[in-house]
DRENBA-826306 format. One line per 4 residues: number of its first residue (from 1); for each residue y, x, z of N, C-alpha, C, O. Coordinates in Angstrom, 2 decimals, decimal comma, m for minus. Each point is the difference from the previous one (the first is absolute). Example, Ala and Ser with C-alpha at 12.3 -4.5 7.8 and 13.67 -1.06 7.14 Angstrom:
<recs>
1 = m5,69/13,19/7,80/1,19/m0,89/0,00/1,20/0,90/0,00/m0,02/1,04/0,66 | 1,07/m1,39/m1,38/1,19/0,82/0,06/1,09/m0,77/0,73/1,11/0,51/0,17
</recs>
This chain:
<recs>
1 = m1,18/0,83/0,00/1,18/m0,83/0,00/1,24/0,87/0,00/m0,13/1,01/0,69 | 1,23/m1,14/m1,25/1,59/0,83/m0,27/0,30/m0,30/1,42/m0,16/m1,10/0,52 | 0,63/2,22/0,09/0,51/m0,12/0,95/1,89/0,21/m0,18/0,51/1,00/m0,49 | 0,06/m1,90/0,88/1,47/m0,47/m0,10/1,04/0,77/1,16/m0,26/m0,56/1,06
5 = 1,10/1,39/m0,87/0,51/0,40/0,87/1,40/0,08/0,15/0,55/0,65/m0,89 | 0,46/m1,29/2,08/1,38/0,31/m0,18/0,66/0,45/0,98/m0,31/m0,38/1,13 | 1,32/1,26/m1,30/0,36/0,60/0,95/1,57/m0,31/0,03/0,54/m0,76/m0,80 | m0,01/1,34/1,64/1,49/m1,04/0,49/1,07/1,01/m0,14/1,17/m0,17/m0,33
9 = m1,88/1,39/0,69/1,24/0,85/0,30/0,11/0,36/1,01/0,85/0,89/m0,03 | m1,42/m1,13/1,58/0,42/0,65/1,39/0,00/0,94/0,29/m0,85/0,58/m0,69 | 1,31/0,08/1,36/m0,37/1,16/0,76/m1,88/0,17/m0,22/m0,67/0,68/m0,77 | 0,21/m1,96/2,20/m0,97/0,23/0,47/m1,57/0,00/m1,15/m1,06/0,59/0,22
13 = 1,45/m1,53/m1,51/m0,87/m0,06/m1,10/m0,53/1,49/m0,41/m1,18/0,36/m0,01 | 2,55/0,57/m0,40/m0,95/1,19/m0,17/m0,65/1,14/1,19/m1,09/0,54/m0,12 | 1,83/m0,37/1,04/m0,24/0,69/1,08/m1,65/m0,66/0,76/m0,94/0,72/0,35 | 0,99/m1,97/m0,27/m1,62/m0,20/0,54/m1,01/m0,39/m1,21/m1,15/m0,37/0,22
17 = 1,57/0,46/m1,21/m0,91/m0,24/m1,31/m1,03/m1,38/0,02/m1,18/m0,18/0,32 | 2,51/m0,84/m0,97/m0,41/m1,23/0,16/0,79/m1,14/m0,96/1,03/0,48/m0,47 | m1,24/m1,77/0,10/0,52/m0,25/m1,19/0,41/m1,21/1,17/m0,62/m0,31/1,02 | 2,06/m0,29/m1,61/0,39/m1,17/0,92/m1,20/m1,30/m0,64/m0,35/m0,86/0,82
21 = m0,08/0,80/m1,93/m0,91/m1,09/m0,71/m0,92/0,46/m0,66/0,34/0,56/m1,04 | m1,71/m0,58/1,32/m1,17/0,59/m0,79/m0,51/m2,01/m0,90/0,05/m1,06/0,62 | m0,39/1,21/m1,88/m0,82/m1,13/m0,67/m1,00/0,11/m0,54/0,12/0,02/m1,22 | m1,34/0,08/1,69/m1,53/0,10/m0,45/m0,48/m1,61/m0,86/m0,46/m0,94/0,64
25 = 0,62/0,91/m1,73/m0,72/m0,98/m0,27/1,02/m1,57/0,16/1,01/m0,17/m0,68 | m1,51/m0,86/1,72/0,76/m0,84/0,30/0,53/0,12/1,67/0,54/m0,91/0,63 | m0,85/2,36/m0,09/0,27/m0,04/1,10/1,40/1,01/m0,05/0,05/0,82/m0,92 | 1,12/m0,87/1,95/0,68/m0,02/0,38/0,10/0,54/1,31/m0,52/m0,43/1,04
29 = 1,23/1,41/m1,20/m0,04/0,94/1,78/1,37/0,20/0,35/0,28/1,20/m0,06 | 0,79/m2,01/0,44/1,27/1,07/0,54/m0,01/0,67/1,44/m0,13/m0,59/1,07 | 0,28/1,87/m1,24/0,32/0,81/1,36/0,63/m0,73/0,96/0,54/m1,07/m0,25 | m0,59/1,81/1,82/0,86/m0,41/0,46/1,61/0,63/m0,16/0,51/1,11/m0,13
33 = 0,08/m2,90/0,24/1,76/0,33/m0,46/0,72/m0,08/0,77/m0,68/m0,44/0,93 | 1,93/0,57/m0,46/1,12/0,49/0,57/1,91/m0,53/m0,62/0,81/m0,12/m0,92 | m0,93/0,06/1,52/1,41/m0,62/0,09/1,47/1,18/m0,87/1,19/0,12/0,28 | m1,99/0,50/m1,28/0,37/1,62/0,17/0,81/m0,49/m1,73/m0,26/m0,93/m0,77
37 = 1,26/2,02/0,72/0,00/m0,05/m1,44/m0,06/1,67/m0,58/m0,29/0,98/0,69 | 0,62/m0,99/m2,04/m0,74/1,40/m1,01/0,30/1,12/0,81/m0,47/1,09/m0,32 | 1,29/m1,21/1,48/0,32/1,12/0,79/m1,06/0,41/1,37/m0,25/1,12/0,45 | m0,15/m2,27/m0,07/m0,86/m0,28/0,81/1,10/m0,42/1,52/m0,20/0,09/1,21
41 = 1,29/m0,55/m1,99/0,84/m0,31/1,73/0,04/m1,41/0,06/0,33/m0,70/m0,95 | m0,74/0,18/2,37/m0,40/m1,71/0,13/1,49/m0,61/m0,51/1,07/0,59/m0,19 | m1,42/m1,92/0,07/0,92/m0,55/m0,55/0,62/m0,76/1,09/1,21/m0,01/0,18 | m2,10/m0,65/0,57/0,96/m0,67/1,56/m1,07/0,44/1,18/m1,14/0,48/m0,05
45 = 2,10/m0,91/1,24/m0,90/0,39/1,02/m0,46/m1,38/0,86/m0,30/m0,07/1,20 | 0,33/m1,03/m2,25/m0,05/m1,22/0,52/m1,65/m0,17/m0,42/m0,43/0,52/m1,03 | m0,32/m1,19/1,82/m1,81/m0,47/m0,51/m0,05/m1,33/m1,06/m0,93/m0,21/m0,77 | 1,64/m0,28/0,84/m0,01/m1,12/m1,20/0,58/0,71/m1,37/m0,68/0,06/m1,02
49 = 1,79/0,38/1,10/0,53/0,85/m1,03/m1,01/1,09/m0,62/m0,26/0,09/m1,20 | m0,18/0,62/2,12/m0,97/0,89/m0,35/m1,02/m0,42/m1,10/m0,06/0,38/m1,17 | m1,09/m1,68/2,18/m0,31/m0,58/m0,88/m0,20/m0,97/m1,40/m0,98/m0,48/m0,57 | 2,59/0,46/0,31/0,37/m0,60/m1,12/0,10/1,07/m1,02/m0,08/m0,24/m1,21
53 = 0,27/1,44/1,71/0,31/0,83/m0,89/m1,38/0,53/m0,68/m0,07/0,43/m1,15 | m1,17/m0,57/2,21/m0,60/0,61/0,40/m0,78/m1,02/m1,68/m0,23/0,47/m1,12 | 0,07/m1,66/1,54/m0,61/m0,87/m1,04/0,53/m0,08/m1,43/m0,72/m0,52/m0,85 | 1,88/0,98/0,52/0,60/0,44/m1,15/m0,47/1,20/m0,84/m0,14/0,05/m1,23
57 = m0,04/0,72/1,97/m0,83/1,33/m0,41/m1,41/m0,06/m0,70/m0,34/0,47/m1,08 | m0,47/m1,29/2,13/m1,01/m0,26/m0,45/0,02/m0,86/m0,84/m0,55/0,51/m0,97 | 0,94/m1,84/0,62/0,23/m0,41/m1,10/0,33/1,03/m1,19/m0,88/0,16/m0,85 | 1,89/0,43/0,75/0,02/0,79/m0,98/m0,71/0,64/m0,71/m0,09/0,03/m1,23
61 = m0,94/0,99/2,73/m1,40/0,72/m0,64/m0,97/m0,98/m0,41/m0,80/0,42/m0,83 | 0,64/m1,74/1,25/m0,96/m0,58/m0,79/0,53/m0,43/m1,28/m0,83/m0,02/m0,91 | 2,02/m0,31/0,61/0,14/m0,33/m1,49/m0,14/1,27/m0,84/m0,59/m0,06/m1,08 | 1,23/1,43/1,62/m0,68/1,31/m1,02/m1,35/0,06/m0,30/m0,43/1,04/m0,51
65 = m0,51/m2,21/0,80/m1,24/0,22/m0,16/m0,81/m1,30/m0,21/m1,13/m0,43/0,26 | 2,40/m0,03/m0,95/m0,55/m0,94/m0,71/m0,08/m1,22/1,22/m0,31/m0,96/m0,71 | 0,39/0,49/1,89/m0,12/m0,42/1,12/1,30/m1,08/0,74/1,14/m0,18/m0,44 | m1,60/m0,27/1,38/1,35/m0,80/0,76/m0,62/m0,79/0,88/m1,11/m0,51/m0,10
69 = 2,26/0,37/1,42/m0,22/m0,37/1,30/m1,13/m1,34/m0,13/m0,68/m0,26/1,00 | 0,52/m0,52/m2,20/m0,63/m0,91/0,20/m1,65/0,45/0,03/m0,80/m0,76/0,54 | 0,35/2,05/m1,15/m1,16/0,70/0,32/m0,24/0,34/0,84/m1,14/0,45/0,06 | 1,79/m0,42/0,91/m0,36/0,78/1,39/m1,03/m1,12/0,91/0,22/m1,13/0,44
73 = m1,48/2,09/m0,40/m0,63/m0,63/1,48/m0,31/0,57/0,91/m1,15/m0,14/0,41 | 1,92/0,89/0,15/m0,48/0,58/1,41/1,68/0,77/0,10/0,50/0,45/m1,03 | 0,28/m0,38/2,46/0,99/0,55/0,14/m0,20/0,82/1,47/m0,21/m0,53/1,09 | 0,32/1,58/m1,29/m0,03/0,82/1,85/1,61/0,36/m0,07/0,70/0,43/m0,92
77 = m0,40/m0,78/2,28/1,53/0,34/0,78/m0,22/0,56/0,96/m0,87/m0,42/0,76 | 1,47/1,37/m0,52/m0,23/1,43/1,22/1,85/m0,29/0,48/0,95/0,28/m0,73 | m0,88/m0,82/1,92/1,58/0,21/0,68/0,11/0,71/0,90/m1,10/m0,18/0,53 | 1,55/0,80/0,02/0,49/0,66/1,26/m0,11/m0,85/1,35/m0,53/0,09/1,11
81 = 1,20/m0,82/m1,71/0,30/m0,92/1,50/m0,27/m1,66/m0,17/0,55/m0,82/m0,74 | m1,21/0,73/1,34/m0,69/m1,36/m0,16/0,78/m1,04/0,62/m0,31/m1,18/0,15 | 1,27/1,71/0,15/0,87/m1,18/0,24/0,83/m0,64/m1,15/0,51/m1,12/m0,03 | m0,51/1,95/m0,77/0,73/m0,03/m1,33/m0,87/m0,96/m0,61/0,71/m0,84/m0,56
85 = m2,09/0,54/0,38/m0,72/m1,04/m0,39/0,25/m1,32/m1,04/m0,35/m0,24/m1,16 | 1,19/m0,57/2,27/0,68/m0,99/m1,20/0,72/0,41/m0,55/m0,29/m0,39/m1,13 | 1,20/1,03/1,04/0,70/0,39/m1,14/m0,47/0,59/m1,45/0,43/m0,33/m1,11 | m1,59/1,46/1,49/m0,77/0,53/m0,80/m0,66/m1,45/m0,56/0,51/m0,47/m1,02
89 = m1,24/m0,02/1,42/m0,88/m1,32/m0,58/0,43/m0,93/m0,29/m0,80/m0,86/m0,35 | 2,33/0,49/0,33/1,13/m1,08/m0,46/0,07/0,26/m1,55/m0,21/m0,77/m0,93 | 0,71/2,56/0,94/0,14/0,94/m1,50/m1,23/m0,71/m0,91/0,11/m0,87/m0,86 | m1,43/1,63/1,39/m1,40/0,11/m0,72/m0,31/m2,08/m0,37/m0,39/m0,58/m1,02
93 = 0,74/0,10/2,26/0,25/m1,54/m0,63/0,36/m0,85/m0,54/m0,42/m1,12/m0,30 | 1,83/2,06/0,05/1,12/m0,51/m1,47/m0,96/0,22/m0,94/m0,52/m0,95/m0,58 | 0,19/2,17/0,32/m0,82/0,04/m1,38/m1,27/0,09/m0,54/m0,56/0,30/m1,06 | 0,19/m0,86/2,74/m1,77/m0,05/m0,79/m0,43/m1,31/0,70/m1,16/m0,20/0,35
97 = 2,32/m0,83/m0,14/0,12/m1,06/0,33/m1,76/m0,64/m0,58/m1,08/m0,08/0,58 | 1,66/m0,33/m2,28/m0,82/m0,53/m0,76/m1,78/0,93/m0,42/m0,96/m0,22/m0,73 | 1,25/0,95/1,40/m0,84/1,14/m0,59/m1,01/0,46/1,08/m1,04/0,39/m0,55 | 1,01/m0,32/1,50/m0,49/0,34/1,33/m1,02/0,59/m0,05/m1,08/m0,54/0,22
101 = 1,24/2,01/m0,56/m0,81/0,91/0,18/m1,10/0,15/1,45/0,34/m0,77/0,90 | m1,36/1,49/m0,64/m0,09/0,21/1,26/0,62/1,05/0,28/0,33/0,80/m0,88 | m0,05/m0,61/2,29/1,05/0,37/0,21/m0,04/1,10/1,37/0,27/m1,05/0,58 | m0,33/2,07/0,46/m0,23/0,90/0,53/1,38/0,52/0,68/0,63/0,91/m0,54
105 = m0,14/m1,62/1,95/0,98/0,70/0,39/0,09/1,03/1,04/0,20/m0,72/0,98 | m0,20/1,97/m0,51/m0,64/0,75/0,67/1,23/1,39/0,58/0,44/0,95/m0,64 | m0,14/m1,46/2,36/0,87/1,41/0,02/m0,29/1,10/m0,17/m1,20/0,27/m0,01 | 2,01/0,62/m0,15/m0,27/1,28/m0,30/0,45/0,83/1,41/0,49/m0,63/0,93
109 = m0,66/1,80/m0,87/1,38/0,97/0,71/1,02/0,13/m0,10/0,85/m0,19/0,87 | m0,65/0,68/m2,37/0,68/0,81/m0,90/m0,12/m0,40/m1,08/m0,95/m0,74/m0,25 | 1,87/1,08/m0,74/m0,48/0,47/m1,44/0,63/0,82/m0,76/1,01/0,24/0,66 | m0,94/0,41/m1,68/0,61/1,15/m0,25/1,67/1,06/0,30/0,46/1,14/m0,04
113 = m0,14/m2,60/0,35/1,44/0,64/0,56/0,50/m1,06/0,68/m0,12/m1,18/m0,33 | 0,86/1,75/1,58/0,72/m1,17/0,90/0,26/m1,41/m0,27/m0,30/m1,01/0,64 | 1,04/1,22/m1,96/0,74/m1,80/m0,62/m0,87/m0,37/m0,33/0,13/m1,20/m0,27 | m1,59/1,75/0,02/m0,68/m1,51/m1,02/m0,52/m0,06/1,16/m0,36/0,84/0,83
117 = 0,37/m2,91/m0,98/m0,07/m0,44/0,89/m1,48/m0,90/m0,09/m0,68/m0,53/0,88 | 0,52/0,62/m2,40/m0,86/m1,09/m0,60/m0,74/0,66/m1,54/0,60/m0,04/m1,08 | m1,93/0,59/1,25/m0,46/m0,13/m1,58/m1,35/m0,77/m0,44/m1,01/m0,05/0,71 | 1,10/m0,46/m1,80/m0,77/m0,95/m0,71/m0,67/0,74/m1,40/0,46/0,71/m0,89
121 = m2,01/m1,40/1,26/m0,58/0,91/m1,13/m1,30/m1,62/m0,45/m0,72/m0,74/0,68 | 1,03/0,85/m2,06/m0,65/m1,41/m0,44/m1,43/0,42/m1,34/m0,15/1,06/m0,60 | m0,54/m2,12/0,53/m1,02/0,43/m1,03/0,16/m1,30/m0,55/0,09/m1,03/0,66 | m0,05/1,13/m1,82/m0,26/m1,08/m1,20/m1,11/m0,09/m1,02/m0,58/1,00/m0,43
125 = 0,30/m2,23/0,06/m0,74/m0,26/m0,67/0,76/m0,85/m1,24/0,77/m0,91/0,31 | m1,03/1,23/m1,73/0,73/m0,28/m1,20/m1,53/m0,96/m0,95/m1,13/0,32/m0,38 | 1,90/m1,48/0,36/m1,25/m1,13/m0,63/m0,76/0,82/m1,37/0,43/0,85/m0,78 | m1,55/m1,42/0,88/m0,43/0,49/m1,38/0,64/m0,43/m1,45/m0,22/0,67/m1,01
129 = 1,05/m1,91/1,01/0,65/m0,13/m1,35/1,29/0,65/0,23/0,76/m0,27/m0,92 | m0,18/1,09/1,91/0,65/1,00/m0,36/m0,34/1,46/m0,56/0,69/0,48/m0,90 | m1,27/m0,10/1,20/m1,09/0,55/m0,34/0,31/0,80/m2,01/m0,91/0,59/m0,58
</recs>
């Protein structure tokens, strides 16, 4: 099967040797994402914001691959602080309202640098008459 690969531009893409979207076939892999832009500096230090930004991204890498949020079935969210919770899952509920992936919300410690507060890493599946 062609394996499909896209990369974004971060910092962290080439330094840990990793693609923000791998596409095998009809499957669909985005990394985990970040609130980050081509520089790798967060964009807010707010958890809803984060995750709006956070779901934009990934949208993006799934349409470079032929893909889109309505493929997604499975979503993992890693936050810091679990108090942040609804806010994070208000974001992910705006837009996967209709769509309702399963779904994995899980604190973390940490994550790569102080501000991110929130990253999301999704797998999709693309119908066979897309195909």
């Amino acid at each position: 099967m062609e394996r499909q690969q896209v990369s974004t531009g971060t910092p962290w893409e080439d330094l840990a040797g990793y693609s923000r979207a791998v596409r095998v076939g009809p499957l669909v892999y985005v990394a985990g994402t970040t609130a980050t832009n081509q520089k790798g500096e967060i964009s807010s230090t707010d958890p809803y914001e984060q995750t709006c930004h956070i779901l934009q991204r990934i949208a993006s890498a799934l349409e470079a691959v032929g893909a889109s949020l309505s493929h997604v079935v499975r979503t993992r969210v890693y936050i810091t602080n679990m108090d942040d919770w609804q806010a994070v899952a208000r974001a992910h509920g705006e837009v996967f309202a209709d769509i309702r992936p399963a779904n994995t919300l899980v604190e973390v410690s940490r994550l790569a640098t102080p501000d991110m507060q929130v990253e999301i890493e999704v797998d999709a599946v693309i119908p066979e008459a897309s195909l």
